[in-house]
C-alpha positions as CSV (number, residue, x, y, z in Angstrom):
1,X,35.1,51.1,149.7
2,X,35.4,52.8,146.3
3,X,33.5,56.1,145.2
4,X,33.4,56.8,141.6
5,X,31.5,59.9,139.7
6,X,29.8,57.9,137.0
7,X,29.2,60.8,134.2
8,X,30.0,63.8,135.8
9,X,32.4,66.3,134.6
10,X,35.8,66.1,135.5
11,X,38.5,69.0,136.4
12,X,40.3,69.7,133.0
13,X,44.0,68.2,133.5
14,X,43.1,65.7,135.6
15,X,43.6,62.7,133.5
16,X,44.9,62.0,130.4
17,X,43.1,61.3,126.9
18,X,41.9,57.2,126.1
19,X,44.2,57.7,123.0
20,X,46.8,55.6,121.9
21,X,50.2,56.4,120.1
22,X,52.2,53.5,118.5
23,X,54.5,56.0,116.3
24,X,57.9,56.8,117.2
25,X,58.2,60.1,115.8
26,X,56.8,63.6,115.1
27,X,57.9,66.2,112.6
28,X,60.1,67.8,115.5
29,X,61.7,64.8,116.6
30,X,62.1,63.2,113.8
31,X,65.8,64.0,113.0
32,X,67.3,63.8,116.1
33,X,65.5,60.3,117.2
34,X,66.1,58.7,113.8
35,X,70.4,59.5,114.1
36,X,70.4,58.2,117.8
37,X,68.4,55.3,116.3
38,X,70.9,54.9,113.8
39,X,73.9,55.4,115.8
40,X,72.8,53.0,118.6
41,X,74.5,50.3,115.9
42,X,77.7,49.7,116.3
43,X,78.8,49.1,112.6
44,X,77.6,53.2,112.1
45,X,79.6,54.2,115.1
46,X,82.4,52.5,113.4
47,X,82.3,54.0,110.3
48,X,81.7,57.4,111.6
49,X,85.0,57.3,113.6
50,X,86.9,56.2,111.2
51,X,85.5,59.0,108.5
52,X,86.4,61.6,111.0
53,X,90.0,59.8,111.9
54,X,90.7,59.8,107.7
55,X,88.9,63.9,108.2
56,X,92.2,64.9,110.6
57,X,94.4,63.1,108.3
58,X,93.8,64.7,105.3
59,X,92.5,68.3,106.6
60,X,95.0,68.6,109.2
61,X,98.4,66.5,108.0
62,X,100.4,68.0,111.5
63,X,98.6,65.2,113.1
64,X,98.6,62.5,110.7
65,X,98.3,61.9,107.2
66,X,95.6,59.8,106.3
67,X,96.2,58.2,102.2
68,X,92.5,57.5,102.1
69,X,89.3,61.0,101.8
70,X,86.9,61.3,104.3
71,X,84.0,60.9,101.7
72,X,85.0,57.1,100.8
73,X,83.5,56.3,104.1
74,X,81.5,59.2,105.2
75,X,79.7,59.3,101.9
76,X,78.6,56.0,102.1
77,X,77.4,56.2,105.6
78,X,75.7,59.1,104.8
79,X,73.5,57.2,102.3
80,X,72.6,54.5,104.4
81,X,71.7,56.8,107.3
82,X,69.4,58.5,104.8
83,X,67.8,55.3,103.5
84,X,67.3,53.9,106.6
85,X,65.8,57.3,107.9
86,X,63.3,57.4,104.7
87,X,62.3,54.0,105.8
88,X,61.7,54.6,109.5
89,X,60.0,57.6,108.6
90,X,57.7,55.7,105.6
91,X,56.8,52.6,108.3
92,X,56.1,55.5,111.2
93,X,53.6,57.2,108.8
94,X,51.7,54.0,108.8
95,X,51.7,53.9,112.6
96,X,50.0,57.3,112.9
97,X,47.3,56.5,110.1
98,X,46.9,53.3,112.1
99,X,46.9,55.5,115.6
100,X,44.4,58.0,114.1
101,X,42.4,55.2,113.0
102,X,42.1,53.5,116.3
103,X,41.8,56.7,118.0
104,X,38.5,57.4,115.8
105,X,36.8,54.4,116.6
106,X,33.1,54.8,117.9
107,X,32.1,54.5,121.7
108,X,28.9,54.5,122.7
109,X,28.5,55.3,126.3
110,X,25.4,56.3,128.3
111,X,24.3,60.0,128.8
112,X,23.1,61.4,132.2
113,X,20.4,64.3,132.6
114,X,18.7,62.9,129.2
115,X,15.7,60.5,128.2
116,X,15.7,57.2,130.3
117,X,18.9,54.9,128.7
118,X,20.1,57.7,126.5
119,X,23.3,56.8,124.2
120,X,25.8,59.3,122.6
121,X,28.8,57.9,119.8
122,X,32.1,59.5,120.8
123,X,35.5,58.4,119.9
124,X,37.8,56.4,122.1
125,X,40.2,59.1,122.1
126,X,37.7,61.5,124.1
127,X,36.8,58.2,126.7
128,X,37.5,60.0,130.2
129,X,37.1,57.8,133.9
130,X,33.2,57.9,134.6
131,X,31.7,57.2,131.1
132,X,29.7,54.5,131.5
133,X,30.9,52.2,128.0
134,X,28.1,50.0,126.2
135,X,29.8,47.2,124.7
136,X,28.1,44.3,122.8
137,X,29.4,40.9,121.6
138,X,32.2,40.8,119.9
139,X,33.5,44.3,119.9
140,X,36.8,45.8,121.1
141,X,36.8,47.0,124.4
142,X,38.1,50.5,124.0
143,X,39.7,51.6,127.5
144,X,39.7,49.8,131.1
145,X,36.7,49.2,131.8
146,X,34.6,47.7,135.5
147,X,32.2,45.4,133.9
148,X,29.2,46.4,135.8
149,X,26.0,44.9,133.7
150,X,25.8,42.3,131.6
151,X,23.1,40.2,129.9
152,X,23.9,37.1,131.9
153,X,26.4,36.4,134.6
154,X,29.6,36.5,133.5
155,X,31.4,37.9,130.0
156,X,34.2,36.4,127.7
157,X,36.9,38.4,127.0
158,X,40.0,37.9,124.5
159,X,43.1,39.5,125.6
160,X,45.0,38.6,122.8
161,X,46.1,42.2,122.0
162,X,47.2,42.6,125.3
163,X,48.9,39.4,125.9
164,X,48.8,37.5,123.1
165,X,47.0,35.0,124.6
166,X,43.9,33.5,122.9
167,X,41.9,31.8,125.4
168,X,38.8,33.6,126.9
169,X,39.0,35.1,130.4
170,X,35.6,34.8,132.2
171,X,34.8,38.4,134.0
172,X,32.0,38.8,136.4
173,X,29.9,42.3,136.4
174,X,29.6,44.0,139.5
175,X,27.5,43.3,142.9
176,X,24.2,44.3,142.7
177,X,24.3,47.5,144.6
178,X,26.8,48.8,141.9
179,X,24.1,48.0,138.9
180,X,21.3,49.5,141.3
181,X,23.1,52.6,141.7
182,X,24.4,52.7,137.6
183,X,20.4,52.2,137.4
184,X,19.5,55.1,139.0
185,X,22.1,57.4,138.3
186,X,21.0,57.1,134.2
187,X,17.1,55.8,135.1
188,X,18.0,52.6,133.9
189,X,15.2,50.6,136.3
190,X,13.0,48.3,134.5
191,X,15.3,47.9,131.7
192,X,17.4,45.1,129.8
C-alpha cells in the first residue's frame, strides 16, 4: 500500500531539487579538480618528478648535481597543464549553459485549490515529489514520473537518454482508483 501527497507542500529540506548537473567544475573547485585531473596521467607524474629530481640537483648540489635546469621540464609541463586546463575549463562552460538550459525547460503540472483542471508552467528544476506532471506526445519527460492517466491504455516511451536504447517501452497508467482519487483531489471528474 502506497500513500502519496499529490500537490501538497512539502517540509523544506526534504528532498532535493529535479535539477541536473553535467559540469565538472565551479569557480572554487576548479583548480584543484583540474591538477588532480591532470596528475591522474602518468606521463605528468613523470615529468613532475623528474623536474623536482633536476630542482635538488641544481638548487642543492650536496645531494646531487643535476647538468640539466628544472625549467627544461617543468616549464613545459607547466604549459600543457595550463592548456589542457583552459580546455577543460572552455568544454565545462558549455556543460553548465547546457545544464541551465535543461534546468529551464517548461513543466506544466496541475494546480490544486484552483479552477477545475487548473495548469501552472514551472521549470524542471523546481519539480518536487507530488506535482502531478502533464506530458503530451512527444515531449521529454522531465523527472520520474507514475504514469497515472493517459488518453488510451498504455504510453510509449524512448529511453534512449537513459540507456541508449531506441526501442519504445510500453507503460501502463495506474489502476483506476489511483486516477479516481488524482480526479478528485484537482476536480478532474468528467474530464478528458
Amino acid at each position: 500500500h502506497l500513500n502519496v501527497v499529490v500537490g501538497g507542500e512539502l517540509p523544506e529540506g526534504t528532498y532535493c531539487d529535479n535539477s541536473i548537473t553535467t559540469s565538472k567544475y565551479n569557480v572554487f573547485t576548479f583548480v584543484p579538480k583540474s591538477l588532480f585531473e591532470q596528475f591522474r596521467r602518468t606521463a605528468n607524474q613523470f615529468f613532475l618528478v623528474m623536474g623536482i629530481l633536476m630542482f635538488i640537483g641544481t638548487y642543492f648540489q650536496s645531494v646531487f648535481i643535476s647538468p640539466i635546469p628544472p625549467f627544461t621540464t617543468l616549464g613545459p609541463l607547466f604549459v600543457i597543464l595550463m592548456i589542457t586546463s583552459a580546455k577543460e575549463g572552455y568544454e565545462d562552460m558549455f556543460r553548465h549553459r547546457s545544464d541551465a538550459k535543461v534546468n529551464s525547460s517548461p513543466a506544466i503540472v496541475l494546480t490544486k485549490g484552483g479552477p477545475a483542471g487548473a495548469t501552472e508552467t514551472i521549470p524542471w528544476r523546481d519539480l518536487r515529489p507530488g506535482h502531478v506532471v502533464v506530458v503530451k506526445d512527444r515531449e521529454e519527460i522531465p523527472a520520474d514520473l507514475v504514469l497515472i492517466y493517459t488518453s488510451d491504455k498504455q504510453a510509449y516511451v524512448e529511453t534512449s537518454n537513459i540507456d541508449g536504447e531506441t526501442n519504445l517501452k510500453i507503460k501502463r497508467a495506474a489502476a483506476a482508483d489511483a486516477r479516481r482519487g488524482l480526479e478528485e483531489t484537482f476536480e478532474l471528474v468528467g474530464e478528458d
